[in-house]
Structure formats: C-alpha cells, structure tokens
C-alpha positions as CSV (number, residue, x, y, z in Angstrom):
1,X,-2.5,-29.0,5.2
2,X,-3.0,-25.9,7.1
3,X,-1.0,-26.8,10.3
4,X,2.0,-24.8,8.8
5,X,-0.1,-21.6,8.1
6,X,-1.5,-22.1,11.8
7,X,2.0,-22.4,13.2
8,X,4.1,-19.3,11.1
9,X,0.4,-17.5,12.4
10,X,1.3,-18.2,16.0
11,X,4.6,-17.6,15.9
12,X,5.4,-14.1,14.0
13,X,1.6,-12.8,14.4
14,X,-0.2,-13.7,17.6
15,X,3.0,-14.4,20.1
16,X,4.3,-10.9,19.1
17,X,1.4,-9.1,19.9
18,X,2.1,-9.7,23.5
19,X,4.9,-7.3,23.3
20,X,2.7,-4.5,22.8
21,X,2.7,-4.5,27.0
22,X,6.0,-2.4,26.0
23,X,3.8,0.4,24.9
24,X,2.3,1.0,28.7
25,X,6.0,0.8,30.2
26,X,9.5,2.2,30.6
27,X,10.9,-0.8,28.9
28,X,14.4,-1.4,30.2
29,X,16.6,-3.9,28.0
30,X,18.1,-5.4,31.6
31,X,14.5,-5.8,33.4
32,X,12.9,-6.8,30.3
33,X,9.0,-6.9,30.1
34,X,8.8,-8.6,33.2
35,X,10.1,-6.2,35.6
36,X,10.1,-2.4,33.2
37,X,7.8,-0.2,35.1
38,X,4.6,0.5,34.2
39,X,3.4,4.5,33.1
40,X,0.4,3.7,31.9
41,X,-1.0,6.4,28.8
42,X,2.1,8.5,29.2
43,X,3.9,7.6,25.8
44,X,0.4,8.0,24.0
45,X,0.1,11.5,25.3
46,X,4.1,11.9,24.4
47,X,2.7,11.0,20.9
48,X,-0.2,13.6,20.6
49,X,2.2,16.6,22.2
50,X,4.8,16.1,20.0
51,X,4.7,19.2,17.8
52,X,5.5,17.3,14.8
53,X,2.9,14.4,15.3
54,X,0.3,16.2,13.6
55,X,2.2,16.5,10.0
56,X,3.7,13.2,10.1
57,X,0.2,11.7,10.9
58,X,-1.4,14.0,7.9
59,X,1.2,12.8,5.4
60,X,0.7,9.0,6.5
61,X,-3.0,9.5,5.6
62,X,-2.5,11.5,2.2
63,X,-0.2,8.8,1.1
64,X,-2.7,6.1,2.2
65,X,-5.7,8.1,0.2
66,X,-3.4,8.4,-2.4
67,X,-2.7,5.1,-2.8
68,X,-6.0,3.9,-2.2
69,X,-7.3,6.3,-5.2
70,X,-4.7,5.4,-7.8
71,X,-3.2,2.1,-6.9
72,X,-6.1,0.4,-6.0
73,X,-8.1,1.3,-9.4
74,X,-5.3,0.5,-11.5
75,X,-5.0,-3.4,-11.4
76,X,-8.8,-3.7,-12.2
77,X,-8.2,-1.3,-15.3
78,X,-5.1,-3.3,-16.5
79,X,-7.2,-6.9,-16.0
80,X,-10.0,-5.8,-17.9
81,X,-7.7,-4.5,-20.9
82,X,-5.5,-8.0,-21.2
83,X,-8.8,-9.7,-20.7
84,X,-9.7,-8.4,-24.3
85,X,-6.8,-9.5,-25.7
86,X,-7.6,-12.3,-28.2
87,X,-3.8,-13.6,-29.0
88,X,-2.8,-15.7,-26.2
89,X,0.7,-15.1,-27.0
90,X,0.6,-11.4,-26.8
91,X,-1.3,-11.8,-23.6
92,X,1.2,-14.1,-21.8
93,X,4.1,-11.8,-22.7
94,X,2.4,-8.1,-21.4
95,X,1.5,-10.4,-18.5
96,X,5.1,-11.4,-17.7
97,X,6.6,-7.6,-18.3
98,X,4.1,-6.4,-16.1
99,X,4.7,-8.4,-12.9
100,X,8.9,-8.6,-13.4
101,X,8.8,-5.6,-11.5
102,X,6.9,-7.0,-8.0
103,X,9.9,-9.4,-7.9
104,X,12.5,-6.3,-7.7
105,X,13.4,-5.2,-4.4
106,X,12.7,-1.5,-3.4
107,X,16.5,-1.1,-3.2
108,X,16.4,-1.5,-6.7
109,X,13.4,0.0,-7.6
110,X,14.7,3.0,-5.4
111,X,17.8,3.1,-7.3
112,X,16.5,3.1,-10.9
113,X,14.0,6.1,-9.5
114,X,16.8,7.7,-8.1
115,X,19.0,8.0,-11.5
116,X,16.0,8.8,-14.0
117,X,14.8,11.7,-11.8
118,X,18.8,12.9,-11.3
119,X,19.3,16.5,-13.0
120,X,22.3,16.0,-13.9
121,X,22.2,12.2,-15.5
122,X,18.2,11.8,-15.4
123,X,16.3,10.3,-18.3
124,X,13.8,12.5,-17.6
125,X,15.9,15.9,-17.2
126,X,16.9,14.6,-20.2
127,X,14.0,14.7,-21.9
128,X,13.0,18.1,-20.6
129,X,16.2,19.6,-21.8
130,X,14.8,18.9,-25.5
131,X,12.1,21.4,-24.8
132,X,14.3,23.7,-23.3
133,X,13.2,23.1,-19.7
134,X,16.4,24.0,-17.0
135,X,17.0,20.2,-14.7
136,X,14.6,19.9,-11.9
137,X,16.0,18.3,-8.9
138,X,12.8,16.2,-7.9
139,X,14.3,14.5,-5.4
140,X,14.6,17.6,-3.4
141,X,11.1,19.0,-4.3
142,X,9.1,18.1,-1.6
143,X,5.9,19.0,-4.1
144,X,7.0,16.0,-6.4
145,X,8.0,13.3,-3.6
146,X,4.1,12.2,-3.2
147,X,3.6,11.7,-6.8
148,X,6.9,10.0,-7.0
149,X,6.0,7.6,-4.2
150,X,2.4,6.8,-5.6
151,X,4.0,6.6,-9.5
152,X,6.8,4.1,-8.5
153,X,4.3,2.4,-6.7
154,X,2.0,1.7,-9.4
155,X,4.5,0.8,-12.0
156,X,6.6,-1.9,-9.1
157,X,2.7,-3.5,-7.9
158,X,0.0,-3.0,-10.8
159,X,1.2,-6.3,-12.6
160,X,1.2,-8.3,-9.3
161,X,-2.2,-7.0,-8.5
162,X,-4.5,-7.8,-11.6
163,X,-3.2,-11.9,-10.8
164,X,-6.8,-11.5,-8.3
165,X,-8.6,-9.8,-10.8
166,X,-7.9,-11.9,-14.0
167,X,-8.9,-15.3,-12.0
168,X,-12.2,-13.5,-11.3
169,X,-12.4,-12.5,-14.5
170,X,-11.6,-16.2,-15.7
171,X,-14.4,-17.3,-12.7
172,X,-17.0,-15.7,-15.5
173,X,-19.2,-17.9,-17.2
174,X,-18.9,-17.2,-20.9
175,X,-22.4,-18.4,-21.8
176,X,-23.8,-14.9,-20.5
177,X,-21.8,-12.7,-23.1
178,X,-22.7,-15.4,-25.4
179,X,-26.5,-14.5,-24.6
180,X,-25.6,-10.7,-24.3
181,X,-24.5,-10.7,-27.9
182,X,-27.5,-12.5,-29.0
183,X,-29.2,-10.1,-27.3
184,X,-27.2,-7.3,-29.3
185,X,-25.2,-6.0,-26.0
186,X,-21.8,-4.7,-27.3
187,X,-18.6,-4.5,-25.5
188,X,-19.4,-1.7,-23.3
189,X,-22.6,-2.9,-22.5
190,X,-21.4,-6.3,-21.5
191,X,-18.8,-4.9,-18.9
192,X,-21.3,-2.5,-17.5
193,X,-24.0,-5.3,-17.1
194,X,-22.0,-9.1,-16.3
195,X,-18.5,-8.0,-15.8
196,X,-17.9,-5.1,-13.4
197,X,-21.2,-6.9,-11.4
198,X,-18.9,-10.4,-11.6
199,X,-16.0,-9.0,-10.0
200,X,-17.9,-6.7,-7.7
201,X,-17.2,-9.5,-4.8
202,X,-13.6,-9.7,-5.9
203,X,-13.2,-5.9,-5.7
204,X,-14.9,-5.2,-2.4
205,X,-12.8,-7.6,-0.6
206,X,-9.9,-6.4,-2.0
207,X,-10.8,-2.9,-1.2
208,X,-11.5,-4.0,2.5
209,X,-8.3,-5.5,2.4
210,X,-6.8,-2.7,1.2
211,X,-8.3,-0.3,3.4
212,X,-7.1,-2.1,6.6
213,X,-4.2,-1.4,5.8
214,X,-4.0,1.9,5.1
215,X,-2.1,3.0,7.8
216,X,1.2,0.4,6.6
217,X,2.6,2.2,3.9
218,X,5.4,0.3,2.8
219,X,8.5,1.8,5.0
220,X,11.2,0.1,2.5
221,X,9.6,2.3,-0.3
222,X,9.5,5.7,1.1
223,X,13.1,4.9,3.2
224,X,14.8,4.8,-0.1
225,X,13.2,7.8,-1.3
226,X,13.2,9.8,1.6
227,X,15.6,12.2,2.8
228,X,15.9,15.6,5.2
229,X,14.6,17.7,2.5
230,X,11.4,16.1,2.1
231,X,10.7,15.1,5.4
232,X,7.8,18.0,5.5
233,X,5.8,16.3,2.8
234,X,7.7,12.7,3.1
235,X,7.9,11.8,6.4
236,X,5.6,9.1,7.6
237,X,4.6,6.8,11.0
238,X,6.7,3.9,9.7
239,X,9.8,5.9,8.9
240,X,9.4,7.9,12.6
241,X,9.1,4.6,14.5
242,X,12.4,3.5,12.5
243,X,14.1,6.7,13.6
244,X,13.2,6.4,17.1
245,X,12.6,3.5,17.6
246,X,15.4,1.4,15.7
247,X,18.1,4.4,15.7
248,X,16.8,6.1,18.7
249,X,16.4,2.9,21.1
250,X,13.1,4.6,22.5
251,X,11.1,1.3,22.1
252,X,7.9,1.6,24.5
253,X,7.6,5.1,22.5
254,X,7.4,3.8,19.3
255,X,5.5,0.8,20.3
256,X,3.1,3.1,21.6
257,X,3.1,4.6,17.7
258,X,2.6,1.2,16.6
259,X,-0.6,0.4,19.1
260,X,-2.1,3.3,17.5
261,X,-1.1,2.6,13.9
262,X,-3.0,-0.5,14.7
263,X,-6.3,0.7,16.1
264,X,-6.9,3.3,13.2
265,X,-6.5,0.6,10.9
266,X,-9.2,-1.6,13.2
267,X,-11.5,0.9,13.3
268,X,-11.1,1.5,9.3
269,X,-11.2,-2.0,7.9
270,X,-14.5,-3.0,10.9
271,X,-16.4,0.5,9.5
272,X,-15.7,-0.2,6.1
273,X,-16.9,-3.6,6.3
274,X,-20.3,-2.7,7.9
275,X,-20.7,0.0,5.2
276,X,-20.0,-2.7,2.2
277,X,-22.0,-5.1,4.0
278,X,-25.4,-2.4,4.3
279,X,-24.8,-1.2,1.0
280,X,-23.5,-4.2,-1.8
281,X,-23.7,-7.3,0.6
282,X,-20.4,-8.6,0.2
283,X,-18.0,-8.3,3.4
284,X,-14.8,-10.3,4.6
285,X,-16.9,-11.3,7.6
C-alpha cells in the first residue's frame, strides 16, 4: 500500500535533491553536472551582494508572517463556527461553497482579482464610487498588493483547510460536553476547557507544518498578481529564481537561492519543533 507513495517520494523528491551540486558550479548545459566546474560559495556570496537581495528577502518573510498570522488562524475559526451548526443540511452546503474555491486555479483566481479591483470596471471601485470615493488603481499600489495577496489567499484556501480541523473536531468524544453541561459549563466554557485543548495536537502540527514552509509562498499566486510596479513591496525569492533562473538561464545562481530557501526553512520548522515540544508536548517528531 505505501510502495507508490515511496516511489513518487524517490523520484520527484529525494533523486532531485542531487541537483542541488548545481548550486556549487558553473553549470554548463553541454558539460552537464558531471563535467561544470566547480566555484564553490561564489553564487551564495553573489546572492548576499546583490543590492536588491535584502528587500526581496524582507518581502518573502513579511508575506510568510503575514500568512502565518491570518491564514493560518482562519481555518480553525471557520471549523469551530460550522461545528455549531445543528442543521446538517445547512452545514453540508457552507461546507461545499467554501472549499469550491481550492479547486480553482490561481489563473482564475488571479483573474477574478484582477477585474473586481479594476478602476475602471471593478466591483469594488464600484462600490466606492457610491460614497463618492475617486477609482483606486490597487493593482498599482504597492501599499495594497500585501493585503491583496494575503486576502485572496484566505478566501481561495480557508475552506480546504478546516477539512483537518473538522475531523479533529469530529475525533471529540461527546460524552465530555455531555458532562460539562451537567456540570453547568456553557458554550464558551466548553471550547475554552475540551475543545481548543482537543485540537491542540491538531493545531501544533499543523502550525509546524506550516511554519516549514514559510519560505514557499505560492509563486503561481503572487506571478499573477505581480507586476513592475509592485515589485518593491511584491517581489519575492520564488518570483526572482523564475526570472533568473527560468527567463534568465542563470541556473547554478538560482539554485544557490533555492539551497538557501531550503535551509531557512530547516532551521525554522527543527526550532519550532523543539520549542512546541519543551512547551505543549506535541511535535512532528
């Protein structure tokens, strides 16, 4: 049974690995990795000179913290709200509206973004116009592209991420609210004292999870948003290793980017597992 998750592991996670030799060469397309001369730590000192490095690394980690505060919340919130709806029905249906977006590419998502913030056509121009707003061009703002990232984010994901957190929630054995209203525990009381401490197994390795990979932001969501004007606040390590990398054929370079995208995320996801498992006991490992 788990011979085909071993093999697609092998094959498109641990082979590839050994292709991050490419970061510590010249790699030539004609000499391949064989033969490409070595340079050792030049392209990761490349990396730290480049004048630009230091804002595209600082908008990778905003994103990530901003993500991490708002879309990782989010899921739980939603899972304990449909948990407390009675009507089965009701409950099956917000369930279903609510993940239809995962299934939508970020083309599309990209695209439907793209026309409600338009000034000219925008839904929400539209809207602003009846308070006698002027058209904001958010698009070209680089103060809104964050928020637009993180809020498109949200509304594509937070369906597809309570599926954990309402199993969890199912996981509960119903005989200790029975006892907690016995014992005259109300609603609030009951998710402060058996629910939140229920799922708090759930959460922290999902927030592990999460937090390894920080550093992998999604590149098809911010490539369909992104564009020259908001590169200052936009621009991330995902979209600069497709520029260079993809567009710009400088492939031990961007490898290098990737090697290092790797190793923050390592040293996040290891010291964020020592600290859960110190102070709450539950770790991945």
């Amino acid at each position: 049974m788990v011979a085909p998750g071993i093999v697609f592991f092998l094959l498109f996670k641990v082979f590839p690995m050994l292709g991050i030799v490419i970061a510590f060469q010249n790699y030539n397309y004609y000499e391949g990795i064989l033969h490409s001369p070595f340079v050792g730590f030049a392209h990761f000192k490349e990396l730290f000179e480049y004048p630009e490095f230091a804002r595209i690394f600082k908008n990778t980690m905003i994103i990530s913290f901003y993500q991490l505060i708002f879309e990782f919340p989010t899921p739980i919130l939603l899972a304990l709200l449909l948990n407390e709806v009675g009507h089965s029905f009701l409950k099956r249906t917000f369930q279903t509206l609510m993940y239809l977006p995962h299934f939508l590419s970020w083309v599309i998502v990209g695209g439907l973004t793209i026309s409600l913030l338009s000034p000219s056509t925008g839904f929400v121009n539209e809207v602003l116009g009846w308070f006698g707003r002027e058209p904001i061009s958010f698009m070209q703002e680089s103060s809104y592209f964050r928020s637009i990232i993180i809020t498109s984010g949200v509304w594509k994901e937070v369906g597809w991420g309570t599926i954990v957190f309402l199993a969890a929630l199912a996981g509960i054995n119903p005989e200790m609210y029975e006892s907690a209203q016995v014992d005259g525990a109300g609603k609030l009381r009951q998710l402060v004292s058996i629910t939140l401490p229920s799922l708090l197994p759930t959460i922290m390795v999902v927030l592990l999870l999460k937090i390894g990979s920080m550093m992998d932001l999604g590149f098809e969501h911010i490539y369909m948003l992104l564009n020259p004007l908001v590169y200052d606040t936009g621009e991330v390590l995902d979209t600069f290793i497709y520029r260079l990398g993809l567009l710009g054929g400088q492939l031990s370079y961007t490898t290098a980017i990737g090697l290092f995208k790797s190793v923050i995320g390592l040293v996040l996801v290891v010291g964020a597992n020592q600290l859960s498992k110190r102070t709450t006991g539950n770790s991945i490992y």
